[in-house]
C-alpha positions, 0 to 999 in steps of 0.5 A, spaced: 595 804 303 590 809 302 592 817 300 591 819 307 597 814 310 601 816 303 601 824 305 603 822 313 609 818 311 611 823 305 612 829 311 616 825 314 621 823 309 621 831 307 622 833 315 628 828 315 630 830 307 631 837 310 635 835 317 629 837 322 626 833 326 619 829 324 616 827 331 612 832 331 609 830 324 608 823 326 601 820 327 599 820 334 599 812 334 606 812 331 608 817 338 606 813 343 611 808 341 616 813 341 614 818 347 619 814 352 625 816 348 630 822 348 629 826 342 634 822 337 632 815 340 625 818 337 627 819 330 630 812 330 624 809 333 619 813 327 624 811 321 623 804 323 617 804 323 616 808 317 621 803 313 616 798 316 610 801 313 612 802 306 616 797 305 612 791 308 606 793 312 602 797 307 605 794 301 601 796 295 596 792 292 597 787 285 592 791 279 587 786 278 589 787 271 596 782 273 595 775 272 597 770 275 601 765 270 603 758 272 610 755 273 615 754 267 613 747 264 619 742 265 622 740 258 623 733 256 630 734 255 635 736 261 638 743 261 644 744 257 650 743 263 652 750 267 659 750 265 657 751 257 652 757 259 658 761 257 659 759 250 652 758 249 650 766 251 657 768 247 654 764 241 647 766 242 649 774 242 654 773 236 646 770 233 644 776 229 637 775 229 631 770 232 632 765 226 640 765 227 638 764 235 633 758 234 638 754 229 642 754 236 637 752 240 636 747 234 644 745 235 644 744 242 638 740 241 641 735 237 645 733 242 640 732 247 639 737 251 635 744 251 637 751 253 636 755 260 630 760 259 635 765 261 638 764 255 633 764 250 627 763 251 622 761 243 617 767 243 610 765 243 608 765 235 615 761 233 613 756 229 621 754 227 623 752 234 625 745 236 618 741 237 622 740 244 620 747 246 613 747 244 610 748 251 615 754 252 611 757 246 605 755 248 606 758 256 609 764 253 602 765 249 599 766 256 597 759 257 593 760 264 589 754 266 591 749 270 590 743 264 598 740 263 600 743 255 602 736 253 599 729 254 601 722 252 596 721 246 593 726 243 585 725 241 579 728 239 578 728 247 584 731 249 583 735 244 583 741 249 587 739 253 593 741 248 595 748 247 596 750 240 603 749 240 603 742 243 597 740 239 602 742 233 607 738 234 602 732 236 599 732 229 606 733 226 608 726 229 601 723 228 601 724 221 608 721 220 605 715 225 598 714 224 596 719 218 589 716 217 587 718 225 590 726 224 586 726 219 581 724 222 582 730 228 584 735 223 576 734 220 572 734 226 576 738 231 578 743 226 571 745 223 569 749 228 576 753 228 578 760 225 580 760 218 587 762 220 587 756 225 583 750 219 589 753 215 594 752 219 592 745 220 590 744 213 597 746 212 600 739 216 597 735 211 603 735 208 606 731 212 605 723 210 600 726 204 598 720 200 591 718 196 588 717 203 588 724 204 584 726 196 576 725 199 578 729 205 581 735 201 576 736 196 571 737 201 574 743 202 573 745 196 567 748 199 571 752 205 568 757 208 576 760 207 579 762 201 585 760 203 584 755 205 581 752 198 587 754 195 592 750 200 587 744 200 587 745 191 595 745 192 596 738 196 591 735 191 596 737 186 602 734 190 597 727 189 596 729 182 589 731 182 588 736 177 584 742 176 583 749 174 584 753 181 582 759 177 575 761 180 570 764 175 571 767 168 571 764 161 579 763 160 582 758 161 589 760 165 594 754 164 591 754 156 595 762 158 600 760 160 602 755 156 602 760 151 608 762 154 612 756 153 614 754 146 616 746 145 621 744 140 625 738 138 633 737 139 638 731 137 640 728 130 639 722 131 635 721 137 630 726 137 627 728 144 621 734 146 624 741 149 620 746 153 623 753 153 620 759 155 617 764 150 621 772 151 614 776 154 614 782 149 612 787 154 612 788 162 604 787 163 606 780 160 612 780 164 608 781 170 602 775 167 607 770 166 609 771 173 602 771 176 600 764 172 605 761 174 605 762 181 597 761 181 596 755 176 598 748 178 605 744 175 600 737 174 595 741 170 600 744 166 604 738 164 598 734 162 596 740 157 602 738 154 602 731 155 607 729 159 609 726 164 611 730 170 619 727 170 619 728 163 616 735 162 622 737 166 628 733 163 626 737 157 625 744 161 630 748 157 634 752 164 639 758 162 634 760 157 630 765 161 632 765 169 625 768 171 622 763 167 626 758 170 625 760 177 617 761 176 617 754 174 621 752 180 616 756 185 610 752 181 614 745 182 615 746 190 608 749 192 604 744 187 609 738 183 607 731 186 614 729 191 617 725 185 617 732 181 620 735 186 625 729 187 627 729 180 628 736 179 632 737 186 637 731 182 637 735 176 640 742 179 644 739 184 647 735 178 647 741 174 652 746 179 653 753 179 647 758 179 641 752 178 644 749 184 642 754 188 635 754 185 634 748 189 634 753 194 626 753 192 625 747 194 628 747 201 621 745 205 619 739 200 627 735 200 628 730 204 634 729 208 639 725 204 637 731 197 638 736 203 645 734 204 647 733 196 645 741 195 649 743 201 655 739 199 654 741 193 654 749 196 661 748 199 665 745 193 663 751 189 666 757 193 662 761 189 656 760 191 658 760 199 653 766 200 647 760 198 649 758 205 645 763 210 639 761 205 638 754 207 633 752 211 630 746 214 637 742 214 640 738 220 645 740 226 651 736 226 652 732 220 658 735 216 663 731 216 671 735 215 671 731 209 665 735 205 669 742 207 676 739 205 674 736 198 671 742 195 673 750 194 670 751 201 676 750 206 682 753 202 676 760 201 676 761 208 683 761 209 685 766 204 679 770 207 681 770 213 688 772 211 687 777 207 686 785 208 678 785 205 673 787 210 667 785 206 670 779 205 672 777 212 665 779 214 662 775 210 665 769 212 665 769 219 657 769 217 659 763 214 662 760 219 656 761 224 653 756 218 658 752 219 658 751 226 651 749 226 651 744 220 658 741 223 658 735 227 663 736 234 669 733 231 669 737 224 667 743 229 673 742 232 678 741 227 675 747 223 676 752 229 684 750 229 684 750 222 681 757 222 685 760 227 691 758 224 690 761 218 690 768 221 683 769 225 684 771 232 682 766 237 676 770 240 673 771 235 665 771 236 665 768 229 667 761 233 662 762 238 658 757 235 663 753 232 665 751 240 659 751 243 658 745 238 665 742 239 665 743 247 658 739 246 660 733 244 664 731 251 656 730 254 654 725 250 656 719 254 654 723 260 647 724 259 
């Protein structure tokens, strides 16, 4: 529709919006057709005709800036039933934020099923979602060509083939399956990648990381990326290779920060080795310790002293500076080998109270089994329920009603619950919504009647997830 035919039909439009008349107005083709008729027959005849013209005929024309996008990939999962959408959007809206909104969508697909675009859609940098939803996020990032987002195997021939989400998830399940051939992808593929995007690959290595790996790492030692070095640095830590990551100077930073740490001796009879921290004198201290810390490597320490990486933290002495103990922790979750890592989870778990909750620390590097140790060991100490909403990384539905009804948990939430504290109350609800994503659909059930009994109403939005999850579980034997 160019200008000229634009001006013709807006005299029209203004000729009837004034309650006149528009035959006279109207182009000389137009009056042809409406010539024969009496005068409103006429008027009739030219609104038709003008209807026509704008809203099919001389439709405007697409930008050429609009691309067209390709359909919406099907999902390996079916769609979670209609007659749950409901409680599914109930739950979604109660969701304060993206990463409350991606633990349901993780929920729902742990019972095997995924949710309707509708609903929820992961965005196109999510790294957090469901590996399930890896071509959304890839078709979200504006994936335009006509090459499938997921093949059966990834290699170094169907590399791009792959968009950056699939191919994600395909190392992911390379490196825990056949970690010599993500390697390999990693090291040939990756070379000619952006420095955001070597990291990005570099960091999967975490996954199955073993000796195998050591060559491959230490020639990143010649990265283009400063990042990059850093991360290939750290893993070689994890395998107990062990290096000054300080670039240039004299100095000698773990000697430093070694400085920082004084050993002792205690027992009568069985004398044994302690490490505790030294008190910094002033803040510029302070703020060194900090930054030794965090940029030196736990192997590299513990060799300074002669220890093995076990025994250095059996003999930390925890409570004396809860900075220092947090510096540590931090170092051992980015550098310490998995037996570190292993041995100090056990040893705060075992410990309770406020060192539980350094473990909070070490999330991204737990197995499942220590997972579930921290969480139970959170709700039988109802002190420390708020820990709840920082824990990362755990799975769906496995809370038995048993790990609530052991502990302080349960008997917390129902004096919550009934009483007249608002910020108390409000807090629970959020723990609730935990709760709804670590519960399994009978623990969920139960809890619900539990809660209400106490005093919660029953439409609460705080049980939005909780009976989605409990409603979940009459699907299993009818997918």
């Amino acid at each position: 529709m160019n200008e000229h035919d634009q001006a013709g039909l807006a005299r029209l439009r203004d000729g009837w919006i004034s309650g006149g008349a528009a035959f006279e107005l109207a182009p000389a083709e137009w009056k042809e057709v409406a010539a024969a008729s009496n005068a409103d027959e006429q008027e009739r005849r030219l609104l038709a005709i003008a209807a026509q013209a704008l809203d099919v005929a001389l439709r405007p024309a697409a930008p050429k800036t609009l691309k067209r996008r390709p359909p919406l990939p099907v999902l390996a999962l079916p769609m979670l039933p209609e007659r749950l959408r409901p409680l599914l959007r109930a739950a979604l809206k109660y969701a304060a934020d993206m990463r409350l909104k991606t633990r349901v969508a993780a929920l729902v697909a742990s019972r095997g099923f995924v949710l309707h675009p509708m609903d929820w859609m992961p965005t196109a940098t999510d790294q957090e979602s469901p590996d399930i939803y890896a071509p959304w996020i890839d078709w979200q990032a504006g994936a335009d060509s006509e090459k499938q987002s997921r093949r059966e195997h990834l290699t170094a021939e169907t590399w791009d083939d792959f968009y950056p989400a699939a191919r994600r998830s395909a190392l992911v399940d390379l490196r825990r399956s056949t970690p010599a051939l993500a390697r390999t992808l990693i090291e040939t593929k990756g070379a000619s990648e952006p420095a955001e995007v070597r990291l990005a690959l570099i960091e999967l290595m975490r996954f199955g990381l073993s000796a195998d790996d050591v060559p491959f790492l230490k020639s990143l030692s010649a990265d283009r990326s400063g990042k990059v070095r850093d991360m290939a640095g750290r893993l070689l830590a994890r395998l107990g290779e062990h290096g000054n990551p300080t670039e240039g100077g004299s100095e000698d930073p773990i000697a430093e920060l070694a400085a920082f740490i004084e050993e002792g001796k205690s027992g009568f009879i069985r004398r044994r080795t302690t490490y505790a921290p030294i008190k910094p004198k002033s803040q510029a201290q302070q703020a060194r310790r900090a930054d030794l810390f965090a940029s030196c490597y736990f192997g590299d320490l513990v060799v300074r002293f002669g220890k093995t990486e076990p025994d250095f933290i059996g003999a930390w002495q925890f409570g004396v500076d809860d900075g220092a103990d947090l510096f540590l922790v931090r170092m051992i979750a980015v550098s310490g080998s998995d037996a570190a890592v292993a041995c100090l989870a056990d040893l705060l778990v075992a410990a309770g109270g406020r060192l539980a909750l350094l473990v909070l620390q070490l999330m991204l590097r737990l197995d499942g089994g220590r997972m579930r140790a921290l969480i139970r060991q959170i709700l039988n100490d109802a002190q420390n329920l708020a820990a709840l909403n920082l824990v990362e990384g755990a799975e769906a539905g496995w809370l038995e009603w048993g790990d609530l009804a052991n502990g302080k948990t349960l008997s917390a939430l129902r004096a919550a619950v009934s009483g007249d504290n608002d910020v108390t109350k409000r807090n629970t609800e959020q723990y609730l919504e935990t709760i709804g994503f670590l519960a399994s659909a009978a623990t969920a059930e139960k809890l619900i009647g539990d809660i209400v009994a106490a005093g919660l109403p029953p439409a609460s939005p705080s049980l939005s997830l909780l009976r989605l999850n409990a409603a979940l579980t009459e699907n299993q034997s009818a997918r």
